[in-house]
C-alpha positions in Angstrom: 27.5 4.8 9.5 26.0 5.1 6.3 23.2 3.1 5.0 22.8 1.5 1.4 19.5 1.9 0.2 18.2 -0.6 -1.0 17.3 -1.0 -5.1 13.5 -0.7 -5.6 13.0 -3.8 -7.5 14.4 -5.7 -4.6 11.6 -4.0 -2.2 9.1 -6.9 -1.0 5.8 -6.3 -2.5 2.6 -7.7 -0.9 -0.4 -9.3 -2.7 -3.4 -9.8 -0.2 -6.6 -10.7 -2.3 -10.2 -10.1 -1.5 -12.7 -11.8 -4.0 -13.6 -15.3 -4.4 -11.5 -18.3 -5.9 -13.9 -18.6 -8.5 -14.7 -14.6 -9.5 -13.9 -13.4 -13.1 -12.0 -10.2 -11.8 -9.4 -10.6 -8.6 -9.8 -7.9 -6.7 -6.9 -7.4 -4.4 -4.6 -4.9 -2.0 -1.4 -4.5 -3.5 1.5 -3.0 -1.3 5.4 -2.4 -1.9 8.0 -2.2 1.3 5.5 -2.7 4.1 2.0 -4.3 4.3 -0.1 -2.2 5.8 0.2 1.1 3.2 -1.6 -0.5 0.1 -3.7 0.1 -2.9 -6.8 -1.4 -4.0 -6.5 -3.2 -7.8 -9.1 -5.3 -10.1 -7.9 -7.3 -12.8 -9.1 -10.2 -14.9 -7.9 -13.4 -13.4 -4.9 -13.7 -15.9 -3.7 -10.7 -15.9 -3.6 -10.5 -12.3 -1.5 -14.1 -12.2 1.0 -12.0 -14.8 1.0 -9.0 -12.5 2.3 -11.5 -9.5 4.8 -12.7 -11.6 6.0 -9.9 -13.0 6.0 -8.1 -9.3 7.6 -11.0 -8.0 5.0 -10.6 -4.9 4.3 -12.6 -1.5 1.0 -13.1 -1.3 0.1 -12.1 2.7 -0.3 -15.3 4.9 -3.3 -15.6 7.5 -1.0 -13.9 10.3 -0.1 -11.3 8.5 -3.5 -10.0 7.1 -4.4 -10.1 11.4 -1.9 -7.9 12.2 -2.7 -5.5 9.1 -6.2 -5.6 10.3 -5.0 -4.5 13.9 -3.5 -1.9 12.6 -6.4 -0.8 10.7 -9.0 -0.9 13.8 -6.3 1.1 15.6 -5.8 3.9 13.3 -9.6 4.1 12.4 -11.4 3.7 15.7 -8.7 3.8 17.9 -9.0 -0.1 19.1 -6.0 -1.5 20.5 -5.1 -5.2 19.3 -6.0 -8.2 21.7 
């Protein structure tokens, strides 16, 4: 059977942010289809808010950034998960 792919501006993009509430500049991961292959962005606070609306993004929940995390540790030092 023959799979329909799926359009690209329906692909789940991630937002997972790293700076402070309160900093001038967000800086954040930013990952499209999966969560755990991401690139690293800074932008002023508004245009960051504009690029979450334009993207249409989840921002990454508590359990989520844990299992990205896992993943990380795993590839990089070759730690398994608990």
């Amino acid at each position: 059977m023959k799979q329909t792919p799926t359009p690209f501006d329906r692909i789940p993009r991630y937002v997972r942010v790293r700076s402070p509430e309160q900093a001038t500049f967000v800086e954040f991961d930013f990952a499209i289809g999966t969560p755990d292959l991401y690139v690293e962005l800074v932008l002023p606070r508004q245009a960051f808010q504009q690029f979450c609306d334009v993207n249409n993004v989840q921002h990454m929940d508590a359990q989520m950034c844990a299992a990205v995390d896992a993943d990380m540790r795993k590839w990089r030092y070759g730690e398994l998960s608990d």
